[in-house]
VMD Tcl script that draws the C-alpha trace (Angstrom):
set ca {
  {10.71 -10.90 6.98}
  {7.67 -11.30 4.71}
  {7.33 -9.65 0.97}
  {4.04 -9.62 -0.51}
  {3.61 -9.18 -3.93}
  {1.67 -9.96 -7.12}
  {4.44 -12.76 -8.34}
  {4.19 -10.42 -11.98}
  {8.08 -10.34 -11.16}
  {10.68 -12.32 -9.50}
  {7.19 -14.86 -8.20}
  {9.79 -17.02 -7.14}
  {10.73 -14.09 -4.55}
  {14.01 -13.10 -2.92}
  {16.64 -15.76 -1.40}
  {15.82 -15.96 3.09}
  {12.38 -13.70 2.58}
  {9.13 -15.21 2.97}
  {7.04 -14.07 -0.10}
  {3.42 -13.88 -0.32}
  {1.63 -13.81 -3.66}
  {-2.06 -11.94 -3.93}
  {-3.35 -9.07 -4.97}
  {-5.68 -5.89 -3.45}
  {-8.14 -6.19 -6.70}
  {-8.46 -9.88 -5.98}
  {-7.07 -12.01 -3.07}
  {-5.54 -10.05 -0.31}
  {-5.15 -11.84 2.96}
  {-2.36 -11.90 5.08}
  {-1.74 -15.01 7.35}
  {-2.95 -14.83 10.16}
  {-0.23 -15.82 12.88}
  {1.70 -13.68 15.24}
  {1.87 -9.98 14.54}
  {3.60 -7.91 11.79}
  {6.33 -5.09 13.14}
  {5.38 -3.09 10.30}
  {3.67 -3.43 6.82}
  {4.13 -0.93 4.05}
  {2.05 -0.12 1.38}
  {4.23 1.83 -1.28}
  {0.92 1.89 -3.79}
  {-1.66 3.56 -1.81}
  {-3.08 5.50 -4.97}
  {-6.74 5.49 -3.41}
  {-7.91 5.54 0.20}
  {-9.92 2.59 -0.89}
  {-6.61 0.60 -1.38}
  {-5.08 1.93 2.13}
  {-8.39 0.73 3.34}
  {-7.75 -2.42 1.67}
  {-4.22 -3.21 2.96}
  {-5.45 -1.68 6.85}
  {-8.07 -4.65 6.62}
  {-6.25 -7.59 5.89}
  {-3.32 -6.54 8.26}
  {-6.03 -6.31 11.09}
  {-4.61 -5.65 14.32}
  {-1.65 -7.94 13.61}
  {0.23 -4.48 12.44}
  {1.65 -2.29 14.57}
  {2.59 0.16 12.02}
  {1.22 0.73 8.84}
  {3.17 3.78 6.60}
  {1.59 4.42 3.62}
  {3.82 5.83 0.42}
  {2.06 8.41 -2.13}
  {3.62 10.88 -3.57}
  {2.51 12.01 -7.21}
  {-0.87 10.90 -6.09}
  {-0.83 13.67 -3.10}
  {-0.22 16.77 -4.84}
  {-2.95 19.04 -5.83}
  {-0.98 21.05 -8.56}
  {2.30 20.09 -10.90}
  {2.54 23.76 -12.17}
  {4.96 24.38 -9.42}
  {8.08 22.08 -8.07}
  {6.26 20.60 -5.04}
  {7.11 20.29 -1.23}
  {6.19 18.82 2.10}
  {4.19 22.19 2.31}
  {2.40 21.83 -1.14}
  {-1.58 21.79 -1.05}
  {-2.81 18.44 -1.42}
  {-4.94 17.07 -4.38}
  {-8.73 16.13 -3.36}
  {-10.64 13.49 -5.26}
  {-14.18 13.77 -6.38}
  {-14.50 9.96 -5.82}
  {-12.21 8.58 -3.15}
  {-13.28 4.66 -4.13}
  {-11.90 5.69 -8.30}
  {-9.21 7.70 -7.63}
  {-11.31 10.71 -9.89}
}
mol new
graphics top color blue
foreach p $ca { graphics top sphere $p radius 0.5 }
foreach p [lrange $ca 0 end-1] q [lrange $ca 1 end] { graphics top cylinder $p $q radius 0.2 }
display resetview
């Protein structure tokens, strides 16, 4: 197992887990041995981040969920579901 992370907390990572230290507005590379079983990206805010994260996995992924939630919805003036419209940006690369 293999945590990537900024190293803004816990750098020293967690005890048996390989950590990684970079970060997707400066270095991200992954290492590029064997394949990954999965990688998940739990701050895909922008579709030029998911981009980001898809690129340095490469084909070494073989799956590669991506976690959004406030960031999906088009409209708070109503509790949200899986059915809720979804929110469209102006400027995919900004997140505006």
């Amino acid at each position: 197992m293999t945590h990537f992370n900024r190293g803004k907390r816990a750098a020293e990572g967690v005890a048996g887990v390989e950590t990684l230290i970079g970060d997707r507005k400066g270095q991200l590379r992954f290492p590029q041995r064997g394949t990954w079983d999965v990688v998940v990206d739990d701050t895909g805010y922008i579709p030029k981040f998911v981009k980001m994260v898809r690129g340095a996995a490469g084909a070494q992924r073989r799956l590669l969920p991506v976690i959004s939630s406030i960031s999906a919805y088009a409209s708070f003036a109503q509790p949200n579901d899986e059915h809720s419209p979804t929110g469209k940006l102006s400027n995919p690369d900004t997140g505006r």
